[in-house]
C-alpha positions as a Markdown table, in Angstrom:
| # | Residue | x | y | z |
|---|---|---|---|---|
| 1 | Unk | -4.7 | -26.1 | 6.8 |
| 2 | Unk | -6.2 | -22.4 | 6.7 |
| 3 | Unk | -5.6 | -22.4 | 2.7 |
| 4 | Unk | -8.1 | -20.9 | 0.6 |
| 5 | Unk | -9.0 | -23.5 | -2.3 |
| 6 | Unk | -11.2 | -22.6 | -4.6 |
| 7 | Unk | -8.9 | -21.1 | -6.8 |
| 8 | Unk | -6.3 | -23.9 | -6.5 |
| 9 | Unk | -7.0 | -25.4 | -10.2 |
| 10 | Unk | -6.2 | -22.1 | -11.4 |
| 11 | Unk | -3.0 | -21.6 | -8.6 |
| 12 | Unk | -1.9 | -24.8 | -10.6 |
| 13 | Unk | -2.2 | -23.6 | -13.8 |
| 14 | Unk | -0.8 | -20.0 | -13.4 |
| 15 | Unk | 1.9 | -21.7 | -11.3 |
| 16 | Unk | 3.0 | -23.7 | -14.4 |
| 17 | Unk | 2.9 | -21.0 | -16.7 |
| 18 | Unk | 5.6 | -18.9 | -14.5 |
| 19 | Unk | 7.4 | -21.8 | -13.5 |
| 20 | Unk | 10.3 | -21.4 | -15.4 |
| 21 | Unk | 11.0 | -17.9 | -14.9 |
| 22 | Unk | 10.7 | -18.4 | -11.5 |
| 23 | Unk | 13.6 | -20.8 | -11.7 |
| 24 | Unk | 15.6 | -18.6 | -13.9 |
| 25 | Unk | 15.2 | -16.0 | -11.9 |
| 26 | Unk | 16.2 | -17.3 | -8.2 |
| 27 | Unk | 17.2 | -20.8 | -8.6 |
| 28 | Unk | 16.4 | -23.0 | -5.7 |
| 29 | Unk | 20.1 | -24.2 | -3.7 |
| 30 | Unk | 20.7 | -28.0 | -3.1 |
| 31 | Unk | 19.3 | -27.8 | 0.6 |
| 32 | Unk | 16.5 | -26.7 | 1.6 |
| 33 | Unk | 14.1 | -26.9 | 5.3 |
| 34 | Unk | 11.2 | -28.8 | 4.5 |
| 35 | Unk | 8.2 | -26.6 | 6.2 |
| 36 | Unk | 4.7 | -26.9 | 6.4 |
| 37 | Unk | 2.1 | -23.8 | 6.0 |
| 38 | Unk | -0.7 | -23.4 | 8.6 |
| 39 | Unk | -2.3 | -20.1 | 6.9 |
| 40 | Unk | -0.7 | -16.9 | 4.9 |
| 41 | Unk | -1.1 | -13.8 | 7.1 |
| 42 | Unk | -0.4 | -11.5 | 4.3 |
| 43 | Unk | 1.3 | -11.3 | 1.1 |
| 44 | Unk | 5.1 | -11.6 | 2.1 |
| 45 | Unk | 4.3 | -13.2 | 5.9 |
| 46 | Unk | 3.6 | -17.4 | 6.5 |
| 47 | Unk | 2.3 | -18.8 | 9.5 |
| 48 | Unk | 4.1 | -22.7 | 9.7 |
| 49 | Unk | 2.1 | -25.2 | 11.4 |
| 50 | Unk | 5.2 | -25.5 | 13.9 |
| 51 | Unk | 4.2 | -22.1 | 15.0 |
| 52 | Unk | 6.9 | -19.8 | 13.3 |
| 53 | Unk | 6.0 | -16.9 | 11.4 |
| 54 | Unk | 8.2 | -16.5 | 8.4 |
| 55 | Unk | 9.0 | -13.1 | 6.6 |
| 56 | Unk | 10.3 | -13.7 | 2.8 |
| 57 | Unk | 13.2 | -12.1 | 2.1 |
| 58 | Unk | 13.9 | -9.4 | -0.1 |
| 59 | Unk | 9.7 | -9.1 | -0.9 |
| 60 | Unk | 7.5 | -6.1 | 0.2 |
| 61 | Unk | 4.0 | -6.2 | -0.7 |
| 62 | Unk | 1.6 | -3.5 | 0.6 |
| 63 | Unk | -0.2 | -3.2 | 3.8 |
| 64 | Unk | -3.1 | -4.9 | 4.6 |
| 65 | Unk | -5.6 | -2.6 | 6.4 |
| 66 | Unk | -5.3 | -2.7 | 10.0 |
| 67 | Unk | -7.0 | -0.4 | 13.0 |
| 68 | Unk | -9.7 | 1.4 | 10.8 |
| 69 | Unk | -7.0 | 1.7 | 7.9 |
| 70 | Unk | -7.8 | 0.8 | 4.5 |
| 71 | Unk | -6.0 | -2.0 | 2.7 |
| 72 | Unk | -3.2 | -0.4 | 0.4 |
| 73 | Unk | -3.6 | -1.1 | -3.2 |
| 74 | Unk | -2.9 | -4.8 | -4.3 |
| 75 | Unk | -2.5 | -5.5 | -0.5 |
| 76 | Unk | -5.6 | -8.5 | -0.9 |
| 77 | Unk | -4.2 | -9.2 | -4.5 |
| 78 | Unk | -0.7 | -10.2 | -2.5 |
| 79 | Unk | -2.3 | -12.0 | 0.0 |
| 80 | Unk | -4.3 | -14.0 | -2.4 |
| 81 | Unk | -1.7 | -15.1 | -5.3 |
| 82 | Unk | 0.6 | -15.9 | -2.0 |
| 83 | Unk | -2.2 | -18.5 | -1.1 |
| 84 | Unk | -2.9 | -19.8 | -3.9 |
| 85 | Unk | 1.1 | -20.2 | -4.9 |
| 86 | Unk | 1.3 | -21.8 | -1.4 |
| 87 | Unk | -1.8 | -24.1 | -2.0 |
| 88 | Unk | -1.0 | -24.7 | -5.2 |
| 89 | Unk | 2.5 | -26.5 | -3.6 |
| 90 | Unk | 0.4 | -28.2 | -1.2 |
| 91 | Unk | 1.0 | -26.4 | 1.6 |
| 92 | Unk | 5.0 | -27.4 | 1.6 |
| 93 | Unk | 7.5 | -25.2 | 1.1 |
| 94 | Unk | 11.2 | -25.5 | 1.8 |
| 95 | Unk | 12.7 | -22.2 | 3.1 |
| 96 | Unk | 16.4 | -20.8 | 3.3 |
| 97 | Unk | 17.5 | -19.0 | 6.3 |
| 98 | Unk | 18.8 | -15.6 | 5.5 |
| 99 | Unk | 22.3 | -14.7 | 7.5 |
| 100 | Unk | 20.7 | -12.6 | 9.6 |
| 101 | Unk | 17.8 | -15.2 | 10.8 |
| 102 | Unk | 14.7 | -13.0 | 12.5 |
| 103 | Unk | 13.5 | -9.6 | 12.1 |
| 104 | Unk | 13.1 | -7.2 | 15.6 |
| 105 | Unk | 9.6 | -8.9 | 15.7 |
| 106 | Unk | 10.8 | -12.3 | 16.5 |
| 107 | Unk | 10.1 | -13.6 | 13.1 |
| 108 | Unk | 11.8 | -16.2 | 10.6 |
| 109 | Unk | 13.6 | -14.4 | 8.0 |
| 110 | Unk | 14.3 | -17.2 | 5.0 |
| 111 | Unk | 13.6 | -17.1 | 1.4 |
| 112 | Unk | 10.8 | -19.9 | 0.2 |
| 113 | Unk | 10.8 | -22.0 | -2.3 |
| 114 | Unk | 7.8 | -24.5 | -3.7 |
| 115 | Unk | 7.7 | -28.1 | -3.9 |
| 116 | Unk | 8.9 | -27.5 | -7.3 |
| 117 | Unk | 11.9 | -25.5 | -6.5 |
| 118 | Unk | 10.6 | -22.1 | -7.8 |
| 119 | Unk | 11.4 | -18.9 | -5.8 |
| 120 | Unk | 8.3 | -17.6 | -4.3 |
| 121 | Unk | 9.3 | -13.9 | -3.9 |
| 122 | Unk | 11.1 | -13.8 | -7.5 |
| 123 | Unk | 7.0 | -14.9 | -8.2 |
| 124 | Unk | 5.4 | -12.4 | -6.6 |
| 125 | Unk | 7.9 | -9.7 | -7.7 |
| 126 | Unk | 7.3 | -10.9 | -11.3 |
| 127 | Unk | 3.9 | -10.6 | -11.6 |
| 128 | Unk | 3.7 | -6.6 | -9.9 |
| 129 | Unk | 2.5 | -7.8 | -6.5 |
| 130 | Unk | 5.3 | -6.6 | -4.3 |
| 131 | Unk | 8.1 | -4.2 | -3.9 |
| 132 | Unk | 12.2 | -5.5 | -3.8 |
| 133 | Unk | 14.1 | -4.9 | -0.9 |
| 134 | Unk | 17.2 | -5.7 | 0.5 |
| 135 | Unk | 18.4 | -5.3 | 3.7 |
| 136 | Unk | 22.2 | -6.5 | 4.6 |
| 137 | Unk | 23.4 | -9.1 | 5.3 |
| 138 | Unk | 20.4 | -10.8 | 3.7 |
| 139 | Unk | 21.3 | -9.7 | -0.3 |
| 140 | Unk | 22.2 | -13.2 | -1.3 |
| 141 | Unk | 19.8 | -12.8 | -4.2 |
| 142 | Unk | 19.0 | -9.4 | -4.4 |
| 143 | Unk | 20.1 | -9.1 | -8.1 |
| 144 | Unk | 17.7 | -12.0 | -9.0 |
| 145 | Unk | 14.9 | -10.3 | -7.3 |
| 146 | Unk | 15.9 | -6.9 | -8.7 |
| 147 | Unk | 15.1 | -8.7 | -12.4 |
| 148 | Unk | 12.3 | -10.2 | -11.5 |
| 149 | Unk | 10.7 | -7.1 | -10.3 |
| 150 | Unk | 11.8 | -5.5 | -13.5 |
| 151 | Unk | 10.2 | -7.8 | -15.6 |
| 152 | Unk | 6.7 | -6.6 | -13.8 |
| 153 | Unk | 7.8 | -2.9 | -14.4 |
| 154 | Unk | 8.2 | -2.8 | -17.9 |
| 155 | Unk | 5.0 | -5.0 | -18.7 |
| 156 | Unk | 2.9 | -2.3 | -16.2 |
| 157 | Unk | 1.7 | -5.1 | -13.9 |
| 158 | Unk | 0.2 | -5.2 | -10.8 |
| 159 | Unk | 1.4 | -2.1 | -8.2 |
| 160 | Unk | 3.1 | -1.0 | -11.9 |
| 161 | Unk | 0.0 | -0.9 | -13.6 |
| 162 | Unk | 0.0 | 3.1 | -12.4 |
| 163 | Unk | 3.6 | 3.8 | -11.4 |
| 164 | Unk | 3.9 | 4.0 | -7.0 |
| 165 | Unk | 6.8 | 6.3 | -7.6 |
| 166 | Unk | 7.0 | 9.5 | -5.6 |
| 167 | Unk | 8.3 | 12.7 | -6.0 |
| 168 | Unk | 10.3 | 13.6 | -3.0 |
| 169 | Unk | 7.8 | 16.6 | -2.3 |
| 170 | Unk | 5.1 | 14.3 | -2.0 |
| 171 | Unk | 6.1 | 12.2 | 0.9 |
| 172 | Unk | 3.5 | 13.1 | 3.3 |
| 173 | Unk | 3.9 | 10.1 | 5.9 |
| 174 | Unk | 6.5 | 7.1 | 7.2 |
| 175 | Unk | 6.3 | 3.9 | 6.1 |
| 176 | Unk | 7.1 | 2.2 | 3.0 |
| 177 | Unk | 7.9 | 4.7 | -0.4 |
| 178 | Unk | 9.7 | 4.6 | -3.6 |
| 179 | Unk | 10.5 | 8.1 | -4.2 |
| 180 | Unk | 12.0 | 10.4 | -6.9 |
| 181 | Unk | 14.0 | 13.5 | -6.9 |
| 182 | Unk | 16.9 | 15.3 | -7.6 |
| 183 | Unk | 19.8 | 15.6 | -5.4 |
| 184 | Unk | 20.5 | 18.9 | -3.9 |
| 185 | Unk | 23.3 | 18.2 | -1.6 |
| 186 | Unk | 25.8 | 14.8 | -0.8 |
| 187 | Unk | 27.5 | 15.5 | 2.8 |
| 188 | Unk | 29.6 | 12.9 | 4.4 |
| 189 | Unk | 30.3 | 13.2 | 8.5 |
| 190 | Unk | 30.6 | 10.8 | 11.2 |
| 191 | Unk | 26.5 | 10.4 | 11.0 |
| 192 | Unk | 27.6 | 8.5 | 7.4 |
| 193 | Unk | 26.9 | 10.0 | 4.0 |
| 194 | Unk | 23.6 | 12.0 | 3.5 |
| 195 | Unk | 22.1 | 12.8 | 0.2 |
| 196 | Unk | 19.4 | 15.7 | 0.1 |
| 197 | Unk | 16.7 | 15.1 | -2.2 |
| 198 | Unk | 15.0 | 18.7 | -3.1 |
| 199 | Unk | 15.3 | 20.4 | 1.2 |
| 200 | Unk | 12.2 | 17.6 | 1.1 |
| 201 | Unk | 13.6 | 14.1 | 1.8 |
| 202 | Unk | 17.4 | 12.8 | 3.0 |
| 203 | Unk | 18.9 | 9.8 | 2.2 |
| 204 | Unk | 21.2 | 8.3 | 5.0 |
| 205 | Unk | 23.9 | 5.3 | 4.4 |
| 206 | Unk | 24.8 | 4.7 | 7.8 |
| 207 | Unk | 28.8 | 4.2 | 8.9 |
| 208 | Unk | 28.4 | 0.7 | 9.3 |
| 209 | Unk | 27.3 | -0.2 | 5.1 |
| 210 | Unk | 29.3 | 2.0 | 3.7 |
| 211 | Unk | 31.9 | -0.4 | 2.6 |
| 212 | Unk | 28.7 | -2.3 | 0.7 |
| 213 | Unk | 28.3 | 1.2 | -1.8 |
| 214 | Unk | 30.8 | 3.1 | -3.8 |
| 215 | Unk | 31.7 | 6.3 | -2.5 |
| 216 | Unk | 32.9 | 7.8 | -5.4 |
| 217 | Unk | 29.3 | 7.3 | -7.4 |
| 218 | Unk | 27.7 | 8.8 | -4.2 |
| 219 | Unk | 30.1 | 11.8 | -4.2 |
| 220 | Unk | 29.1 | 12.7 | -7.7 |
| 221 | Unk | 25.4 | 12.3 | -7.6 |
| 222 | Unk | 24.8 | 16.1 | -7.2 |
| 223 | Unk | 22.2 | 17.6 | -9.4 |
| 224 | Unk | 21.6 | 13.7 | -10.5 |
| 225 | Unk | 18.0 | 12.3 | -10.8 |
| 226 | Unk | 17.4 | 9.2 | -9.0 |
| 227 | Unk | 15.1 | 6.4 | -6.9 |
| 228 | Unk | 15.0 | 5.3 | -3.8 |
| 229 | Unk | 13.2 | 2.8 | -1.8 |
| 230 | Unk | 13.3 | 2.3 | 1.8 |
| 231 | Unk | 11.4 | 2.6 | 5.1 |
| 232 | Unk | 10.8 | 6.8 | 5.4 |
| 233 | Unk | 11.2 | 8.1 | 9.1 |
| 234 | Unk | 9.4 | 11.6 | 10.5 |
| 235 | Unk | 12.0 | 13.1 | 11.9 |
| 236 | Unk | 10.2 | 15.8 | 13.6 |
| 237 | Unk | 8.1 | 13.3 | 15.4 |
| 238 | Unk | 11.3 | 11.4 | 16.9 |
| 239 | Unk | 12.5 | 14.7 | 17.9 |
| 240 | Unk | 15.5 | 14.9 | 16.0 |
| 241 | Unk | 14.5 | 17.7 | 13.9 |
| 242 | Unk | 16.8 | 20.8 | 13.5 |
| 243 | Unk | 16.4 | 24.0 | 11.4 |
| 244 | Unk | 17.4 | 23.6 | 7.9 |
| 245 | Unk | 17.2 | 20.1 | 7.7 |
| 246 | Unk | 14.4 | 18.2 | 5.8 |
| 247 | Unk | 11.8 | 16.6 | 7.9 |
| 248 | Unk | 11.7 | 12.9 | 5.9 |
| 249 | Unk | 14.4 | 10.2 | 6.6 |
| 250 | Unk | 15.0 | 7.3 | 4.3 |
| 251 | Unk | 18.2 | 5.1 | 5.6 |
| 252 | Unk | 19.5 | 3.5 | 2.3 |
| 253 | Unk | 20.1 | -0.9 | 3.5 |
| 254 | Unk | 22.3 | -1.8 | 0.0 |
| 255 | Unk | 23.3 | -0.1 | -3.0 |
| 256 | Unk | 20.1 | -2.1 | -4.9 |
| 257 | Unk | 17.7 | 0.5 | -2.9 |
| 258 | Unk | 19.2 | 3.9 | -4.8 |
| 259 | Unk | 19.2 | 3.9 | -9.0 |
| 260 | Unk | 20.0 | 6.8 | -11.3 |
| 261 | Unk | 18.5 | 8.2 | -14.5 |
| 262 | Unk | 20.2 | 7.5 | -17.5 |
């Protein structure tokens, strides 16, 4: 087993400490797949011994550095805690298939769970190492993860330590953002709804989720102050950029990805 364990004494003891709000967080279900864990390949990402690679669902952590890229803050942190979480379990997990079972890369999307019946991502997101997502159909505990995560927020831990929110005017790049910003414009058309964040970044719920958010909160947001998260797209480089309209993309997966100010 590629497990790192020099650190497993204090994986077990740490482990303990959280173990309860893990379980109050994301209870474990009655049934789980026993699964064994050759190496962790980053901090949301599992490589079985059987050969599958598993994505946790509804976790996030930042990017490990790849082709001359730097790691992105708390990247090795993730990977590390995730290793030691796994260790400390003894390299058995038992995981629970999301509805929607792989990702477009082939891999295993399933939530984990330790040999003690504590949710792994409900972990990670508790202790500032990752980011909450969810992406329909696999919400089944989004709302479990959401607190968890907010747990890490208000005590300033980890990748909340310094806050990774965004103003809209800020976004620079795709990939991976929370973002802030005030809405400018809410349009409906056959595209789905769109919500303009400053003429900088546009929110899209697409035809098929709209039954999953409330239209009449989406209608009102104008002039509202709120957060996103989501996957941001350059629309300019997939040529589908047109004169007026702002150049970043983020396509809203669930209601849970879009809050507003009190």
């Amino acid at each position: 087993m590629l497990l790192k364990k020099a650190s497993l004494a204090g994986a077990f003891f740490v482990s303990a400490i959280w173990l309860s709000g893990a379980h109050a967080f994301c209870p474990a279900p009655k049934s789980l797949a026993p699964a064994t864990v050759q190496r962790v390949v980053d901090g949301d990402t599992l490589r079985l011994s059987d050969g599958r690679s598993v994505r946790m669902i509804g976790l996030n952590t930042p990017e490990l550095g790849k082709k001359g890229r730097t790691d992105e803050p708390f990247a090795v942190a993730a990977r590390q805690r995730l290793e030691a979480l796994v260790a400390a379990s003894g390299g058995r997990v038992g995981l629970l298939p999301g509805k929607e079972r792989k990702d477009h890369y082939g891999r295993t999307l399933a939530h984990v769970y330790n040999a003690e019946g504590a949710n792994l991502e409900a972990q990670m997101l508790a202790e500032g190492l990752g980011f909450q997502v969810a992406v329909a159909p696999n919400i089944d505990l989004a709302a479990c993860q959401q607190a968890a995560e907010q747990t890490a927020r208000q005590a300033r831990l980890g990748i909340w330590r310094q806050s990774p929110v965004l103003e809209a005017g800020q976004i620079s790049g795709s990939g991976f953002a929370v973002l802030s910003g005030v809405v400018s414009k809410v349009q409906r058309n056959g595209g789905g709804v769109w919500i303009e964040l400053q003429d900088s970044v546009v929110l899209r719920v697409a035809p098929n989720l709209l039954k999953r958010f409330d239209l009449s909160v989406l209608e009102r947001l104008q002039g509202r102050q709120v957060e996103a998260r989501g996957w941001v797209v350059d629309r300019a480089r997939r040529g589908g950029l047109k004169n007026g309209q702002a150049r970043w993309l983020l396509p809203l997966t669930d209601p849970v990805m879009l809050q507003t100010a009190p």
